[in-house]
N, C-alpha and C positions, 0 to 999 in steps of 0.2 A: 376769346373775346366774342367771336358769333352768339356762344351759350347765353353770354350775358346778355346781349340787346335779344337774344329771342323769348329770357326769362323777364326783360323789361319789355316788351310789347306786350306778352301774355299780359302783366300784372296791369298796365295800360288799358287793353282792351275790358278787360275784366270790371277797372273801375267803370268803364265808359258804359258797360253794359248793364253792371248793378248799381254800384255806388252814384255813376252822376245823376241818374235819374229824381233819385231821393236829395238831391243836393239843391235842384232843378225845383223841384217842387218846392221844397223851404223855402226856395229863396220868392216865390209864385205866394206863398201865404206870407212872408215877411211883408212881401210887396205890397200885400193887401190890406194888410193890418195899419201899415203906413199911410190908408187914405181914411180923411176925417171922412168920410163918407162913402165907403166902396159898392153900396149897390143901394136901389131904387130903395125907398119908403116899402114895405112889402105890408100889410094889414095880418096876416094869416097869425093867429097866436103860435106863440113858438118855432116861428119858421126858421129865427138865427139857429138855435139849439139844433135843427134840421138838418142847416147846412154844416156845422160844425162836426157834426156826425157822420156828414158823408165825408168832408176835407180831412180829416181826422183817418176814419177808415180808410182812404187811399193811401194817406203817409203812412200805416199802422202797417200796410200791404209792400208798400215798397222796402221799409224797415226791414220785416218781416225776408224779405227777397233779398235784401244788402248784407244781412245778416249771416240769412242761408247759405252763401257763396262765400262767407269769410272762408279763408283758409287754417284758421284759429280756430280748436277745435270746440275753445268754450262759447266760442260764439258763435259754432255753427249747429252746437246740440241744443244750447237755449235760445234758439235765434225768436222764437216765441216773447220769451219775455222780455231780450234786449229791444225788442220792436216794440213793446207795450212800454216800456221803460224810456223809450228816443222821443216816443210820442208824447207820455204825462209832459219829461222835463222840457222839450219842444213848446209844448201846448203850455207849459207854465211859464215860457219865457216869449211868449207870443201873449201871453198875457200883461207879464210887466211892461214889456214892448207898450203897450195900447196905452198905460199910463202918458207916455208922450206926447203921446199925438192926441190933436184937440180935436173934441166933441166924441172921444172913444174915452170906456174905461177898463179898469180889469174886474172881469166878473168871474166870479168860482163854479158857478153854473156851465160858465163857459167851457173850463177847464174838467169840470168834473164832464162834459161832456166830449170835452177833446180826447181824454181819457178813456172813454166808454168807446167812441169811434175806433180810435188804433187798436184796443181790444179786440174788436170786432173783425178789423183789418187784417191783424197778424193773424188771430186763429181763422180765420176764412182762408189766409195765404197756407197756414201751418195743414188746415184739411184738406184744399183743394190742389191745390198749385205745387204745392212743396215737394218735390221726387225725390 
């Protein structure tokens, strides 16, 4: 019985260390996407597409990291592309998402940029970070 609760703490700590982070974060961009309005009037051209590339590459990073620590060994040798892959379908349903809520809508720009971010995210985690 000790084995057991000390192979369930491990797996516990584990999520709490990879997995909730990135769970943490969705739920930080869901939250966002649910305000008709979530940030000031900003003038600069192209400044959403900006931020969607930085929010994007953070989730793409964390993927990337969730990924890496599976214990599954397919998704810890392409943990690259499962992180590019959480991110599109993330970032596509953060899109329909916006459908809802009023005065947002779904743009493919957006997603084509959400997608370009996590990209960016995962292979930045894949070269730098990854041991």
């Amino acid at each position: 019985m000790p084995l057991m609760q000390g192979r369930m703490q491990a797996l516990i700590k584990k999520f709490l260390i990879y997995w909730a982070p990135l769970y943490i974060y969705a739920s930080f961009i869901f939250y966002m996407s649910s305000l008709s309005h979530p940030l000031p009037k900003i003038s600069i051209p192209y400044f959403d597409k900006f931020l969607h590339l930085i929010e994007y590459a953070v989730f793409g990073i964390l993927a990337a990291r969730a990924f890496k620590s599976s214990g599954r060994e397919v998704l810890y040798k392409n943990f690259t592309i499962f992180a590019v892959l959480a991110s599109v379908v993330y970032g596509a349903s953060d899109e329909l998402h916006q459908i809802l809520v009023s005065c947002r809508s779904c743009d493919f720009f957006d997603l084509a940029t959400d997608f370009i971010g996590g990209t960016i995210g995962a292979i930045f985690y894949g070269k730098y970070c990854a041991f």
